[in-house]
N, C-alpha and C positions, 0 to 999 in steps of 0.2 A: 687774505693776504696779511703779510706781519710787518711791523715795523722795521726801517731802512737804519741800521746804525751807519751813521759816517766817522762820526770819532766818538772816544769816550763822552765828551759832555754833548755832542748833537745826535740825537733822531730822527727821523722822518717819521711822521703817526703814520701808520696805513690806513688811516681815516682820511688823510688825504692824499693817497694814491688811489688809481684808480686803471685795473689793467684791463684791455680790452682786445681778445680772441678771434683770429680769422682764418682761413686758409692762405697756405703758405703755397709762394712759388717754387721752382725748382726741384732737387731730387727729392724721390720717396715712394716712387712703382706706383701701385696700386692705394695704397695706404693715403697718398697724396691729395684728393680727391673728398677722404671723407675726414679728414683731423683738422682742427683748429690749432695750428703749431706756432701761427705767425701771431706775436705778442705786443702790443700798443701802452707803453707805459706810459698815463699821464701825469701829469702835477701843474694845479693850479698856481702860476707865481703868485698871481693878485691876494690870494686871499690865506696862502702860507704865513703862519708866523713864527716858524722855524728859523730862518734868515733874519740876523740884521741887516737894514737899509743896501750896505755897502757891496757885501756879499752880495744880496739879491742885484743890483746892477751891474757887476762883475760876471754874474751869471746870465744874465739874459745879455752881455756883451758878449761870451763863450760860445752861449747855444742859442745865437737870433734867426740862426736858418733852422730850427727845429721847435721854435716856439710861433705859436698861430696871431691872429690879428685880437683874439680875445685873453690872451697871456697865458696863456695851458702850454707847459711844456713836454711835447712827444716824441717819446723812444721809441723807436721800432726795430725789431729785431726778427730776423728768421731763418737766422747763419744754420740751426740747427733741425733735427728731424724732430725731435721731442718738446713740446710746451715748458716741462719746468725747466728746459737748457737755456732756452729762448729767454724764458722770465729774467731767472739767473744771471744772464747776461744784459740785458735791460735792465736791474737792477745795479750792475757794477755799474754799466758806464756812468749813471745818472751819480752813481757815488761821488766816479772819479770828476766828473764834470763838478761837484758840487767841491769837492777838496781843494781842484783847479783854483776856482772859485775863492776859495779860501783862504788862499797864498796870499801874504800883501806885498802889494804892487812896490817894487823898488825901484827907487826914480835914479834914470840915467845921470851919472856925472860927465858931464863933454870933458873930455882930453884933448890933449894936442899931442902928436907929434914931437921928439927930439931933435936938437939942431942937428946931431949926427943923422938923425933917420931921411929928414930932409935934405942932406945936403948927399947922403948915399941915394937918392932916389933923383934926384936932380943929375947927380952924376951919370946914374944908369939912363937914364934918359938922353944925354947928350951922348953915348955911345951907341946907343939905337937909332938916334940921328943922322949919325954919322955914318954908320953902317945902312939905311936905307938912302942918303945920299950919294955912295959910294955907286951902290945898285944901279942908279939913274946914270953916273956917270959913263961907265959901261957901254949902253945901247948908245948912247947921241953920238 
């Protein structure tokens, strides 16, 4: 396996990736049976030094339903009939997951409302009043 470029200054070694081969469900005839197509990509968090701190908890925030109770994170893929499609796509996602990752986190500013916004929405609402009062009056 070869190294995971995710941007110019980050890598991934493939010393610490680690993929691992199985039989694949779904279409493939006859062929389905004997090929190992379905592709297990792992990456240890623990022991990566790839990631700063930050990134690494960002990432195991992203992908905690895909990461085990010993910190191994596992892609699995078998959308495809071929092995190296399968990898290939095991490979992106783990990119994109890691880029996700990588974005920094922009802290919400609370807003409020305009006096015109609220004073149009208060309005709207006393004509919906009135029109569902209107409704009752009707039947009685």
């Amino acid at each position: 396996m070869e190294d995971l470029p995710i941007q110019s200054y980050l890598t991934i070694p493939a010393a610490e990736l680690q993929a691992v081969f199985a039989r694949s469900g779904g279409p493939g005839g006859q062929n389905v049976n004997k090929v190992n197509s379905k592709v297990t990509l792992c990456w240890d968090l623990n022991q990566t030094q790839v990631l700063n701190p930050t990134t690494l908890v960002r990432l195991k925030a992203l992908a905690a339903s895909r990461i085990t109770d010993e910190g191994i994170l596992k892609i699995t893929c078998q959308v495809h009939r071929e092995q190296p499609r399968n990898m290939q796509a095991c490979r992106e996602l783990l990119r994109s997951l890691v880029v996700e990752a990588m974005k920094p986190v922009i802290p919400r500013k609370p807003t409020r409302p305009s006096a015109g916004a609220t004073r149009r929405r208060l309005a709207e609402k006393k004509i919906t009043g009135e029109r569902k009062r209107g409704r009752s009056e009707k039947w009685d």
